[in-house]
N, C-alpha and C positions, 0 to 999 in steps of 0.2 A: 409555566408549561404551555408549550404550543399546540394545538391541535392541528392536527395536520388535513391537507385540501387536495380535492382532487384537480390536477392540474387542466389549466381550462381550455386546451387542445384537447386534451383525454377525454373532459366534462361534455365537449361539443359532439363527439365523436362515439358517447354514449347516447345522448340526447337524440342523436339522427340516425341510430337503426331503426328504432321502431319506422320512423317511417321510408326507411330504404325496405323496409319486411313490409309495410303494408304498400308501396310502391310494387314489390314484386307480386303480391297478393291480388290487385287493380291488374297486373298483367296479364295473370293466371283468369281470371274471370271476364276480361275481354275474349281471352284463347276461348274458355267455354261458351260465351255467348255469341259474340261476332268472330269468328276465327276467321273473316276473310280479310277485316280491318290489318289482321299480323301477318297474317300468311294469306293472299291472294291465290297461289295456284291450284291448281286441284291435288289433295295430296294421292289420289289414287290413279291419276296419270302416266303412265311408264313412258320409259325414252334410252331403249336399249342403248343409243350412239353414248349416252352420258351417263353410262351405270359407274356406282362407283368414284363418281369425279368430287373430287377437297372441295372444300369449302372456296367459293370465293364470292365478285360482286352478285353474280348472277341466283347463286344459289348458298348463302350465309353457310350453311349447314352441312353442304354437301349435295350430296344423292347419294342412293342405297343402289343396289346389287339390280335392280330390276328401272335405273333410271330417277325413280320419282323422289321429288325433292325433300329431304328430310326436314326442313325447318317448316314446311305444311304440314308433312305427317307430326311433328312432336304438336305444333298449335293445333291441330283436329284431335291428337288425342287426346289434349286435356279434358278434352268434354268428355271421353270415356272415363280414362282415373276420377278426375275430379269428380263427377254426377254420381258414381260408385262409390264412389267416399262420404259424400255427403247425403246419399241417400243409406249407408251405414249408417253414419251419424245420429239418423234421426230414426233409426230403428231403434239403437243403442239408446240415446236418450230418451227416449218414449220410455220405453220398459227399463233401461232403469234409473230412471226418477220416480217411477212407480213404485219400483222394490223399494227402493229407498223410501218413499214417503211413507209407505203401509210398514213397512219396518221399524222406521224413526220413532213415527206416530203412535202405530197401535202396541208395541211393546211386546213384553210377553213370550208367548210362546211364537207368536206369529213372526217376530222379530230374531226369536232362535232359528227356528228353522230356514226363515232365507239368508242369514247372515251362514248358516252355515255350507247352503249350498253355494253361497259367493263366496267360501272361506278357499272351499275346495278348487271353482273356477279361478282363482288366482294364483292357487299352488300350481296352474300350467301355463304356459308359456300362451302368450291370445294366437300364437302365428300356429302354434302346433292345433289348436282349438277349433282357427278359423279353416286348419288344411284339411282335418277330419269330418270337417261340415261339409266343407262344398264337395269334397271326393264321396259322402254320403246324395249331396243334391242335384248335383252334375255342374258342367260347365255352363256360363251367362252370368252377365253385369247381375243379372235379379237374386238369385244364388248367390254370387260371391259377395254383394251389398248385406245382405243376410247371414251368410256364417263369419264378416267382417265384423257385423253392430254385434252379432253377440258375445265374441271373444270382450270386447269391450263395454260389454253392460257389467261385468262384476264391478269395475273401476267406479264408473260413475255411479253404483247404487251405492259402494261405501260412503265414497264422498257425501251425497246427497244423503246419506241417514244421519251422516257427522252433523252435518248442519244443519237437519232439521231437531235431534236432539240439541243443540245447541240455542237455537230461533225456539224452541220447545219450550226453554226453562223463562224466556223474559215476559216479563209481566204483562205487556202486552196482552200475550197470549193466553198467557191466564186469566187473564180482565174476558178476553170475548167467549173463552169457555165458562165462565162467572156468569156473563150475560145468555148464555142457553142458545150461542149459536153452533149450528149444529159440526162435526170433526171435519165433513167436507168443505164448508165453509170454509173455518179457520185457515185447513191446510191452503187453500187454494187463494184466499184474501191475505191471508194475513203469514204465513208459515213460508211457502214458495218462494213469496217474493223479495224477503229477507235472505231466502239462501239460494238465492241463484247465481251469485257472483260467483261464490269458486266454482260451481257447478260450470259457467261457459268458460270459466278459466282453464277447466281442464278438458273442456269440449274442444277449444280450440289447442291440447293438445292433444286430444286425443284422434282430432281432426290428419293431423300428422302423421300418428303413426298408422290410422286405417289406408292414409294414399299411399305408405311403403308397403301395407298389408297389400293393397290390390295391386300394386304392381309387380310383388314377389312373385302372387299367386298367380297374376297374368304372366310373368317370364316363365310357369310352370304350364302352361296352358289350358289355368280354367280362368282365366277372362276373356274381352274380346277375341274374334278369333281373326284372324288376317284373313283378305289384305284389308282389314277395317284397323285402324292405328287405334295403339293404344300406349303408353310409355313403357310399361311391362311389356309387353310382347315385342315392341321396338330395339330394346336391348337384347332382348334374346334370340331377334333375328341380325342384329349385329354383332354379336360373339365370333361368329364363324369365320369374319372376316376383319377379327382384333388386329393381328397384328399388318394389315397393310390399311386397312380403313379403320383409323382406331375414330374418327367421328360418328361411325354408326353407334359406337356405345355410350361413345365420352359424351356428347354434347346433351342427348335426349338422358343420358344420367346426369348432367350438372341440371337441366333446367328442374327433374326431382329432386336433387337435394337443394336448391334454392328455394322452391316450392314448401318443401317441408321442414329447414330450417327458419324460414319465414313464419312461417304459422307458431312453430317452438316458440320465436323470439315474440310474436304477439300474443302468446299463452300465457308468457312467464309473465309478461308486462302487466296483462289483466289479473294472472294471479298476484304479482303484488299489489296491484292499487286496488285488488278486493279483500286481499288476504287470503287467496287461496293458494294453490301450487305453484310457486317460482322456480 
């Protein structure tokens, strides 16, 4: 009986996403840092004679309705999506890997009752979650960063309880609770650092779906608000002009969906090589 192989054009050509995903990831965080290294012009520049002009050598992307060149505005606004995302991110995992640890850990009733208010936050949708927050906080990057990380703390405090009850039961741990070091100790020396691999496994994807979050939320108009570019807001001021200028929507939408299938594909990679979410 043969076992059968994966053919070695296919084998190569799985081998080289990860790093065409992290190739596109190194783009995305030049746009946020040096965005003039990509895009040199000013992207709040107008130039009524060339509103609206295709894409060509001059200007990659096009121009929009008002002259200024699209392929500046989608690299400046990575640094809005992006820094909104990621400063989600880390709201989200601050608080819950908190939930998670004090729940994993301490057991009990303390363990019931946040697993049951994360039971609840996952019976809703995180976009219906994050839309009822920020329409409660108002519009700004500060706001939407915040009703984004919370939609997304239920997710990461399950994960993070899983595996700290898991990193819980190995001997280990019981050897340094034997030796009389104290619960914060453990958790933080010895408990964390055994279960942080799914934990960024699913950071980076959860990384993904808060940049669709902010940018749905901006096509809605509580993110940046124009003419400061942002990728949500960028598409939704190129709706209007789909069907003669369809580069106002299409291009600044492929460069998010390459953005956020990228990070997917480096999610699933780290959740296999850690064992967590693929």
């Amino acid at each position: 009986m043969t076992v059968p192989t994966v053919a070695p054009s296919r084998a190569r050509r799985r081998a080289a996403v990860p790093w065409v995903a992290l190739a596109v990831l190194v783009l995305a965080l030049t746009a946020v840092l040096l965005p003039g290294v990509l895009a040199p012009q000013d992207p709040l520049a107008e130039n009524i004679a060339q509103r609206l002009a295709p894409p060509s050598a001059g200007h990659p992307f096009g121009t929009d309705e008002l002259g200024r060149d699209l392929l500046s505005r989608v690299v400046h606004g990575a640094r809005a999506s992006l820094s909104t995302a990621l400063g989600a991110l880390a709201f989200a995992a601050g608080l819950g890997v908190l939930i998670g640890l004090s729940a994993g850990y301490l057991g009990g009733a303390v363990d019931r009752v946040l697993m049951a208010v994360i039971d609840v936050l996952l019976a809703l949708p995180s976009l219906l979650i994050s839309l009822l927050i920020v329409s409660g906080l108002g519009t700004g990057q500060l706001n939407l960063a915040v009703a984004v990380g919370i939609a997304s703390v239920p997710a990461l405090a399950r994960v993070t309880r899983a595996e700290v009850l898991r990193v819980s039961s190995q001997t280990f741990v019981e050897a340094a609770a034997g030796y009389g070091l104290s619960r914060r100790r453990i958790l933080l020396r010895h408990v964390l650092p055994h279960a942080r691999g799914p934990i960024v496994a699913l950071g980076a994807l959860e990384l993904a779906t808060m940049i669709l979050s902010v940018s749905a939320l901006s096509f809605l108009g509580y993110g940046a608000q124009p003419p400061d570019p942002e990728w949500g807001n960028l598409i939704a001021a190129g709706r209007t002009y789909f069907v003669t200028s369809w580069w106002l929507t299409a291009l600044p939408g492929a460069v998010l969906a390459a953005v956020v299938l990228a990070l997917h594909r480096l999610g699933r990679s780290l959740g296999a090589r850690e064992g967590g979410p693929a």
